[in-house]
C-alpha beads as a LAMMPS data file, in Angstrom:
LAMMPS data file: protein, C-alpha beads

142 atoms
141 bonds

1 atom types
1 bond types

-500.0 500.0 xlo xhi
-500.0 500.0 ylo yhi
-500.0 500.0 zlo zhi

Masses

1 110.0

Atoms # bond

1 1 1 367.994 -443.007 -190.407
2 1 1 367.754 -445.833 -187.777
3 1 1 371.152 -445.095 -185.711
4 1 1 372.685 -448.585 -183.251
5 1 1 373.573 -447.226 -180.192
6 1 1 374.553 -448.046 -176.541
7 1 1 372.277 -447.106 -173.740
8 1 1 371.743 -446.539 -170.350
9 1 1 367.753 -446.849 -169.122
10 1 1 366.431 -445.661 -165.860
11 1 1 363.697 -443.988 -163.746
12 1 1 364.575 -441.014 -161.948
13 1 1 363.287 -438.136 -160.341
14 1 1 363.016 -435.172 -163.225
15 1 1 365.183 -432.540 -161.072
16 1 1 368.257 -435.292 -160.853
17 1 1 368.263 -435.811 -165.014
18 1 1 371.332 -433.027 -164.906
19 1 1 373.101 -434.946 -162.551
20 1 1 372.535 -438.336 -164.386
21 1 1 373.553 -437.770 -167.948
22 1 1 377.550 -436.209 -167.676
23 1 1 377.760 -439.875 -165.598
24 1 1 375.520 -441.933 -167.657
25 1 1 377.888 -440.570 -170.755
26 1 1 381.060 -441.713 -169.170
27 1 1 379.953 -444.673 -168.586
28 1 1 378.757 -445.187 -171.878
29 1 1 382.391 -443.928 -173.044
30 1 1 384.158 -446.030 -171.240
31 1 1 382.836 -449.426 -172.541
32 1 1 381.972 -447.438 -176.438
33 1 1 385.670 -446.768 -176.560
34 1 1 387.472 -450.077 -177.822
35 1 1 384.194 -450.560 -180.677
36 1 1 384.123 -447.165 -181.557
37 1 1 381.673 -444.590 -182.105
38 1 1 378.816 -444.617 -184.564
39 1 1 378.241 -441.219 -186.464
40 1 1 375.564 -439.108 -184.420
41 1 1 375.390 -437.190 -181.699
42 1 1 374.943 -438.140 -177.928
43 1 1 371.683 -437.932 -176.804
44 1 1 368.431 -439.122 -174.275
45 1 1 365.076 -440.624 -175.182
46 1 1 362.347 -439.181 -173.049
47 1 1 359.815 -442.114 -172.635
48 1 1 357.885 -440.857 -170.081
49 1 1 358.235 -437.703 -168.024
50 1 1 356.072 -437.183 -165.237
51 1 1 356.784 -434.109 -163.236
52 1 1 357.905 -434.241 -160.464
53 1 1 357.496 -437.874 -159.522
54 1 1 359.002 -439.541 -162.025
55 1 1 361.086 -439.515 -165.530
56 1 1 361.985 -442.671 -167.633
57 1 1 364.875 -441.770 -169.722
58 1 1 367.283 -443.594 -171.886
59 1 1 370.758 -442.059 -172.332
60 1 1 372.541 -443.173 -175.718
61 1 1 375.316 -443.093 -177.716
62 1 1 375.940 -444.149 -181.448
63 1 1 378.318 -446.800 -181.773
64 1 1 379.911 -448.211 -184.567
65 1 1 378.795 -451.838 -184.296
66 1 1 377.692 -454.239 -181.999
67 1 1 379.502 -455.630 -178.946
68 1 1 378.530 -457.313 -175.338
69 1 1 377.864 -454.484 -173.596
70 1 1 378.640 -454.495 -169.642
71 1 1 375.416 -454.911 -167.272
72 1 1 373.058 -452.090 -166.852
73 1 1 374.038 -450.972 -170.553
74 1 1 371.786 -451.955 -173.706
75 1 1 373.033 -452.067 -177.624
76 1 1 369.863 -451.504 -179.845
77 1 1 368.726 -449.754 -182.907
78 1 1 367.460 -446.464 -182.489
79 1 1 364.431 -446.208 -184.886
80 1 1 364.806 -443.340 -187.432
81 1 1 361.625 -441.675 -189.251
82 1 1 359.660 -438.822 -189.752
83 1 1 360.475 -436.402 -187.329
84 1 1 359.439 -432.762 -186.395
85 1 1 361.952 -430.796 -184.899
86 1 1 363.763 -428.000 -183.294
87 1 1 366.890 -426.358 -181.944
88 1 1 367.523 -425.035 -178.634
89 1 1 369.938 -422.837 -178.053
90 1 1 371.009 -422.313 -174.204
91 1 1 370.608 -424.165 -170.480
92 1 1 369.370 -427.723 -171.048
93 1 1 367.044 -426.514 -168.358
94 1 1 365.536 -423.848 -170.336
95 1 1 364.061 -425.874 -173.331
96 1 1 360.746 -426.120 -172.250
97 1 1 360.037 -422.987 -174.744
98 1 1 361.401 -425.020 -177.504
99 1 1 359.015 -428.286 -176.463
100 1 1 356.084 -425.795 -176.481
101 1 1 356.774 -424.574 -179.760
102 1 1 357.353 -427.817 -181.107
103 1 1 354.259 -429.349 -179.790
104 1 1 352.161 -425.994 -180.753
105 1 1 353.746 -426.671 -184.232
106 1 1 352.798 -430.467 -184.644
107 1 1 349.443 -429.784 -184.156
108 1 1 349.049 -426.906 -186.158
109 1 1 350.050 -429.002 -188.808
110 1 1 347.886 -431.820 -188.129
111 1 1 350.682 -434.475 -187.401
112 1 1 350.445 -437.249 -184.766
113 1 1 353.152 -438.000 -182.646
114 1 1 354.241 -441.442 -182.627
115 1 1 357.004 -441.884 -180.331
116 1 1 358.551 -440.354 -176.903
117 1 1 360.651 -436.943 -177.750
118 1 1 364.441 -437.384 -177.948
119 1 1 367.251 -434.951 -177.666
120 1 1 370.596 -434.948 -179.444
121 1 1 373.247 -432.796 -178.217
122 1 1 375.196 -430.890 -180.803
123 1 1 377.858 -429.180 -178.975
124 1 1 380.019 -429.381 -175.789
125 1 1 379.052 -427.090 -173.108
126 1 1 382.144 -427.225 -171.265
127 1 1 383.747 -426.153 -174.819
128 1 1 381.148 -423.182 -176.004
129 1 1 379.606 -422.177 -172.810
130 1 1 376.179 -423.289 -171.243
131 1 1 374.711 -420.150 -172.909
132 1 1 375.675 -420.948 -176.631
133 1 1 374.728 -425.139 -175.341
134 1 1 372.600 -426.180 -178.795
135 1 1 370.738 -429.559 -178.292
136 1 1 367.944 -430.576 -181.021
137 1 1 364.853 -431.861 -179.961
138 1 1 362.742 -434.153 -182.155
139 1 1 359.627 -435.909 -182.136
140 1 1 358.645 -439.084 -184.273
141 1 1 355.312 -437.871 -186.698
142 1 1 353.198 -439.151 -189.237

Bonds

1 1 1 2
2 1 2 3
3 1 3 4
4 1 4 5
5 1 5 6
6 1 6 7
7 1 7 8
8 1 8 9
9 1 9 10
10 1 10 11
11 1 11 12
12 1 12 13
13 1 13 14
14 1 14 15
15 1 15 16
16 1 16 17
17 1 17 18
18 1 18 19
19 1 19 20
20 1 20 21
21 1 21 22
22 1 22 23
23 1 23 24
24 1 24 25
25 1 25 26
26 1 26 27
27 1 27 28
28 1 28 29
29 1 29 30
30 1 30 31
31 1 31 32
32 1 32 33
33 1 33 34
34 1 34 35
35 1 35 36
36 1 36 37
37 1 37 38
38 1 38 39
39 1 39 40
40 1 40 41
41 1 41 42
42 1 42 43
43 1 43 44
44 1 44 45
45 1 45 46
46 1 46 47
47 1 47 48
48 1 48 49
49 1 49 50
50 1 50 51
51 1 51 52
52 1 52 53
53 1 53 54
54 1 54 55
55 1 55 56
56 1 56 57
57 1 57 58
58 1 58 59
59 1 59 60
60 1 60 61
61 1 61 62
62 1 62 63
63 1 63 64
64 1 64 65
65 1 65 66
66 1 66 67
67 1 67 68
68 1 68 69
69 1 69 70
70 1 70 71
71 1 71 72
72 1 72 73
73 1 73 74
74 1 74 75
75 1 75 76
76 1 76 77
77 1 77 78
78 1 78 79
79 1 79 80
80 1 80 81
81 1 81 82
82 1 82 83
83 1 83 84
84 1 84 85
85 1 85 86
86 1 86 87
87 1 87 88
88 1 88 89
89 1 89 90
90 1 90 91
91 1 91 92
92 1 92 93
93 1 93 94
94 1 94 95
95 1 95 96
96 1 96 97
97 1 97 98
98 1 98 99
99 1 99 100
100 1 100 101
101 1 101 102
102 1 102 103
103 1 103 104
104 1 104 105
105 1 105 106
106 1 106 107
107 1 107 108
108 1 108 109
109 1 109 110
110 1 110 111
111 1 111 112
112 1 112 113
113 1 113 114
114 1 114 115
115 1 115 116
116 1 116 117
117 1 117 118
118 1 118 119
119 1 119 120
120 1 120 121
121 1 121 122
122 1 122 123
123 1 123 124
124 1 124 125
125 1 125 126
126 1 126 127
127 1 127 128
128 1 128 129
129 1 129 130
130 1 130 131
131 1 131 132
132 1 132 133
133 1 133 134
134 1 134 135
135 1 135 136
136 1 136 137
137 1 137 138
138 1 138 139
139 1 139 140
140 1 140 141
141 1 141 142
């Protein structure tokens, strides 16, 4: 389903995406707060990722309606769809098995992508450990 969120945009460097996203979330938690959260999971939008100049990344939130966000933070609709997915368990910095496989898997089935991957994070590493970390990784298809 299409999911409104909050968001934080920006181009970075890809080796500095760990560093952005624990702030980008506060951030986003600190104006989310008084609206309240949407149901969902936290998560980024990878619209462009070249390595190693340059990532374009959108860090979100669901939010449980709209409200006049602060500057440098968006409120949209998060399109929902199709998607093809898959769950990595482990270092945020080890999923580029799970990409593979999910990519390998799209076009073995003969599916087009039609959007920029996103990632939704579905536990708290400081809670269950960077090792047991799950995030989900989807791709928009047709």
């Amino acid at each position: 389903p299409d999911e409104l969120v909050a968001s934080i945009r920006t181009r970075i460097r890809p080796e500095r995406i760990g560093e952005l996203i624990p702030d980008a979330f506060e951030r986003l938690m600190a104006c989310v707060g008084p609206v309240g959260f949407g149901d969902g999971m936290l998560g980024i939008v990878m619209h462009e990722m070249r390595e190693p100049e340059v990532a374009d990344i959108e860090v979100f939130m669901p939010v449980a309606g709209r409200f006049d966000p602060p500057e440098g933070i968006g409120v949209s609709t998060l399109r929902g769809g199709t998607m093809a997915a898959v769950v990595h368990t482990g270092p945020y910095d080890a999923s580029r098995a799970a990409y593979e496989a999910l990519t390998e898997w799209i076009d073995e089935h003969g599916r087009q992508i039609l959007g920029p991957p996103r990632e939704h994070y579905l536990n708290d590493p400081h809670v269950v450990g960077m090792e047991r970390a799950r995030t989900e990784i989807e791709v928009p298809v047709a």
